[in-house]
C-alpha positions in Angstrom: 7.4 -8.7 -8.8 8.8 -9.0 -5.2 5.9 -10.8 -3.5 3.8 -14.2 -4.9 0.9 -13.6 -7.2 -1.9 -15.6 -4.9 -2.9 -14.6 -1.7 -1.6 -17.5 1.0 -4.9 -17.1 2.9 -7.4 -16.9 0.5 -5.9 -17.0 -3.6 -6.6 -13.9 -4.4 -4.4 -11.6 -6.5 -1.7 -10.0 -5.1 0.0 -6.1 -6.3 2.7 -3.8 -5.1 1.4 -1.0 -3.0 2.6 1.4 -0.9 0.9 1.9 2.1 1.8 3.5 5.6 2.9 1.3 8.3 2.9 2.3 12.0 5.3 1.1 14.5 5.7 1.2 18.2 8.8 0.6 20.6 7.7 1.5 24.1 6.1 5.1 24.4 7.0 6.5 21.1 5.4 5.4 17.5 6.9 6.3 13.7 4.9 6.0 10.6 6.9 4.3 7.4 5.7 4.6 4.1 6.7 1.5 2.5 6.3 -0.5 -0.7 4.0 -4.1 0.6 2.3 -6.9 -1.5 -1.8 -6.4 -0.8 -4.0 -9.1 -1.6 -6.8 -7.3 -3.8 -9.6 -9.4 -2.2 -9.5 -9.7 1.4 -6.6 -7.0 1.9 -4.1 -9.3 3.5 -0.6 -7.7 3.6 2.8 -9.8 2.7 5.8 -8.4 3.4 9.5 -8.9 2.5 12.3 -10.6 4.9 13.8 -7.1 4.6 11.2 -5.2 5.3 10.6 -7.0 8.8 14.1 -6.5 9.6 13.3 -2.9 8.9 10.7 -3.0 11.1 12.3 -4.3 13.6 14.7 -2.3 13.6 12.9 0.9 13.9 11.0 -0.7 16.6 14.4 -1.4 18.7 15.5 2.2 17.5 11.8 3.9 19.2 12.2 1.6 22.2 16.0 2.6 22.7 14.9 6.2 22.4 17.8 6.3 19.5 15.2 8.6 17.4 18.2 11.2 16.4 17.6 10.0 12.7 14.1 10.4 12.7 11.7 13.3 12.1 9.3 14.6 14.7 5.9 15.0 13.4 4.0 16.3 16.9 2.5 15.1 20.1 0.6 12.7 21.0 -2.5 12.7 23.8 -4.5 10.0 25.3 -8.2 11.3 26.0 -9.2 10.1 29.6 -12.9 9.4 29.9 
């Protein structure tokens, strides 16, 4: 197991899961599926020294507009009230 057994904020157990992250970098936003620790109790997400660079990453790459590598998946629209 990548990630520690006991939740840092509250001791409870701690699994693998994958869950989808979203990330933004200026106007644009990409959704990663990636693999996280979860804490079963209050639902507290840890997350690898790699997977932050990742994330940061990505988020330089959206903000950069360096998106070539990436798949669109649509539009989005902000409703105006």
């Amino acid at each position: 197991m990548r990630f520690v057994e006991k939740c840092p904020h509250c001791s409870g157990q701690v699994v693998e899961k994958q869950v989808q992250e979203i990330l933004s970098g200026g106007n644009n936003t990409a959704f990663l599926n990636v693999l996280v620790g979860v804490c079963l109790h209050c639902g507290e997400r840890l997350y690898t020294p790699e997977t932050i660079r990742q994330f940061e990453d990505i988020e330089a790459k959206l903000a950069r507009k360096k998106i070539t590598d990436f798949r669109p998946l649509g539009k989005s629209y902000q409703v105006v009230s």
